[in-house]
C-alpha positions in Angstrom: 165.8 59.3 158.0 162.7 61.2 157.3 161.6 60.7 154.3 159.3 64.0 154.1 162.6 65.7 154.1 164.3 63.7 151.5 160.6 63.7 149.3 160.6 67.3 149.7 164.5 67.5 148.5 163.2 65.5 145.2 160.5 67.4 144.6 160.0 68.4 141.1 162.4 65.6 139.9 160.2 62.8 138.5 162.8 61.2 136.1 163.4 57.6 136.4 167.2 58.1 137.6 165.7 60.9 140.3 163.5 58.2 140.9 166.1 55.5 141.4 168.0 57.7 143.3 166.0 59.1 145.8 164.8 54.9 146.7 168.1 54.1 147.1 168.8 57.2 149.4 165.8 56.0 151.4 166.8 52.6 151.4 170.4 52.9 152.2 170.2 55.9 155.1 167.3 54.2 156.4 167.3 50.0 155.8 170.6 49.2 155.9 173.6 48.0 158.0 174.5 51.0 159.1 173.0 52.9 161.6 171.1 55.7 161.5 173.9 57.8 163.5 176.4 56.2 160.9 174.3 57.2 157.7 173.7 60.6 158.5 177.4 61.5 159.5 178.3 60.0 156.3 175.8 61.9 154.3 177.3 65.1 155.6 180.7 63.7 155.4 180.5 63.6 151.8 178.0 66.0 151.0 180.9 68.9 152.8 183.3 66.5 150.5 181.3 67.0 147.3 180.5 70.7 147.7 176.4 70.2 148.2 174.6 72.4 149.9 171.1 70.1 149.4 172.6 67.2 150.5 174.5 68.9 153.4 171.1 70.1 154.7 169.6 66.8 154.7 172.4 65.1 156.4 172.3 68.0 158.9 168.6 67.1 159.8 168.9 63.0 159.8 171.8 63.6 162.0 170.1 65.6 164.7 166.6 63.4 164.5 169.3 60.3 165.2 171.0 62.6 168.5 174.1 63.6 166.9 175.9 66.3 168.6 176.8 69.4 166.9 180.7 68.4 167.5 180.1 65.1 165.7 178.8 66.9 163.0 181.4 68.8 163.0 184.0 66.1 163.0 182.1 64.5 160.0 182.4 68.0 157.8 186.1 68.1 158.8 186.6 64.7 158.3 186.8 65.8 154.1 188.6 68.2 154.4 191.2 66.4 155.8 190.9 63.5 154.0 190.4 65.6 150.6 194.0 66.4 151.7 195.2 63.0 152.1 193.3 61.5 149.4 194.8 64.0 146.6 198.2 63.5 148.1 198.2 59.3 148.3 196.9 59.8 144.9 199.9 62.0 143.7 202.0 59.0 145.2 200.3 56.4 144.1 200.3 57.2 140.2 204.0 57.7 140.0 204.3 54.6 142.0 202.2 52.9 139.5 203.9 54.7 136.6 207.8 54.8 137.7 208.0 51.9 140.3 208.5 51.9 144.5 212.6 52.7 144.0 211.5 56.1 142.3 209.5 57.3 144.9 211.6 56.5 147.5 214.7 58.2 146.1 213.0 61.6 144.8 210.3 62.2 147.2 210.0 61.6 151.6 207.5 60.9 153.5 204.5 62.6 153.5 205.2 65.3 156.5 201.7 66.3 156.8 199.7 66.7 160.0 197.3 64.4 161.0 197.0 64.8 164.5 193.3 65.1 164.3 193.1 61.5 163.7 194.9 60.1 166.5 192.0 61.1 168.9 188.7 61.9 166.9 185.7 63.0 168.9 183.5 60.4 166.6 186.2 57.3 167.9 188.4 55.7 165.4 185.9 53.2 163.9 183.1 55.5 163.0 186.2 58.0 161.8 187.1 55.6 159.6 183.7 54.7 158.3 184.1 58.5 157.2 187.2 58.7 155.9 186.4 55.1 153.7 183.3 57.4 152.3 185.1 60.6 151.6 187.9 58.1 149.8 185.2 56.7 148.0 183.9 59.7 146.4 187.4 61.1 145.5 188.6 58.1 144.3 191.6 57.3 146.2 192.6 53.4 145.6 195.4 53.8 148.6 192.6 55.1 150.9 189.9 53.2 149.9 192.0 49.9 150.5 194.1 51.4 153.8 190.2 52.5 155.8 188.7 48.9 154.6 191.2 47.1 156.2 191.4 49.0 159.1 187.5 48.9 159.6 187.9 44.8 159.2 190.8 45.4 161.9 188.0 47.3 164.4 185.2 44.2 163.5 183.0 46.0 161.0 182.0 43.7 159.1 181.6 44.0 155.4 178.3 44.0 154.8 178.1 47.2 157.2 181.3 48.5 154.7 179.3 48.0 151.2 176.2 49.6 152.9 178.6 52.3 153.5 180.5 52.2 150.3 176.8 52.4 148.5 175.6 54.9 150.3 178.6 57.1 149.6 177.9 56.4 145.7 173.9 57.0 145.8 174.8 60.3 147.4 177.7 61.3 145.2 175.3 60.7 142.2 172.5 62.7 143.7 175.0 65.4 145.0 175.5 65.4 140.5 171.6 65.6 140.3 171.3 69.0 142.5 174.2 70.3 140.5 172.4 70.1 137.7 169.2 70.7 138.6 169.3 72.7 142.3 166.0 71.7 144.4 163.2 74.0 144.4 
C-alpha cells in the first residue's frame, strides 16, 4: 500500500489511537499474510460495508497500484451489500434460535428463499469471495457468518494465519472507518 496515501488520509490526526491506527493499517495492508490484491479488496469490501467514503478511496487506490481490475473492485463493493443482506438475516435466525430453540424456528419460519446466485460464480473465485464475505461478517457481527466463511476458507487451504491477518485487518479499518466519522480527513 502506499503509505503517502494513507499518511495523507491521517493527516491532522496525531492522537495516540490515530497513531495506533494508522501503524496497524500500514502494517496489516502492507506486512501481512495476505496479499496486497487481498488487502485492498478487503479494505473496499468493508469500507462500501461501513459507509466510508475515506476509506473507500484508499482501498480504491491500493487496489489499482496492486492490478485490480475495475470488475474486481466491483465485486468487492457488492460483496457487502450482499452479505449486509445475509448477515442481518442469519442474525434474525440466529437470536431466536439462541433464544427459543432449533424446533421453534423450524416450525414458524422456512428457509431463507433469498437469492444468492451471485455467489455461485464470483468474478473474484470463491476463495478470495470468501475472504470478503468473512470481513464484511466481521464488521457486522454475524456469529453464523463469521463461523460458516472460516470454515469454508480452511475447506479452500487458507490457512489461519492468512484468516486472522484478515480478521484484523477488517477490525483496524472498521475502527478507523469510526475515526473519519468523527473527525472527516482534511
Amino acid at each position: 500500500m502506499d503509505t503517502a496515501i494513507l499518511d495523507s488520509l491521517f493527516t491532522g490526526r496525531d492522537s495516540a489511537i490515530a497513531r495506533d491506527l494508522k501503524l496497524n493499517l500500514k502494517k496489516l495492508a502492507g506486512e501481512s499474510a495476505l496479499s496486497a490484491d487481498e488487502a485492498a479488496l478487503t479494505l473496499a469490501a468493508v469500507a462500501q460495508s461501513l459507509g466510508s467514503a475515506p476509506l473507500a478511496e484508499l482501498a480504491a487506490l491500493a487496489a489499482r497500484a496492486a492490478g485490480v481490475t475495475e470488475p474486481e473492485l466491483g465485486e468487492a463493493r457488492e460483496a457487502a451489500a450482499i452479505m449486509g443482506m445475509l448477515n442481518r438475516y442469519y442474525r434474525f435466525r440466529h437470536y431466536l434460535e439462541a433464544a427459543q430453540g432449533k424446533d421453534y424456528l423450524i416450525e414458524h419460519y422456512r428457509a431463507a428463499g433469498l437469492r444468492m446466485n451471485g455467489l455461485a460464480k464470483p468474478v473474484l473465485g470463491k476463495a478470495r469471495f470468501e475472504l470478503l464475505a468473512l470481513a464484511v461478517s466481521i464488521v457486522n457481527g454475524c456469529e453464523v457468518c463469521v463461523t460458516s466463511h472460516e470454515r469454508e476458507l480452511r475447506n479452500h487451504g487458507v490457512e489461519a494465519e492468512k484468516i486472522h491477518d484478515l480478521a484484523r485487518l477488517a477490525a483496524v479499518a472498521a475502527g478507523t472507518a469510526s475515526l473519519f466519522l468523527s473527525h472527516p480527513p482534511s
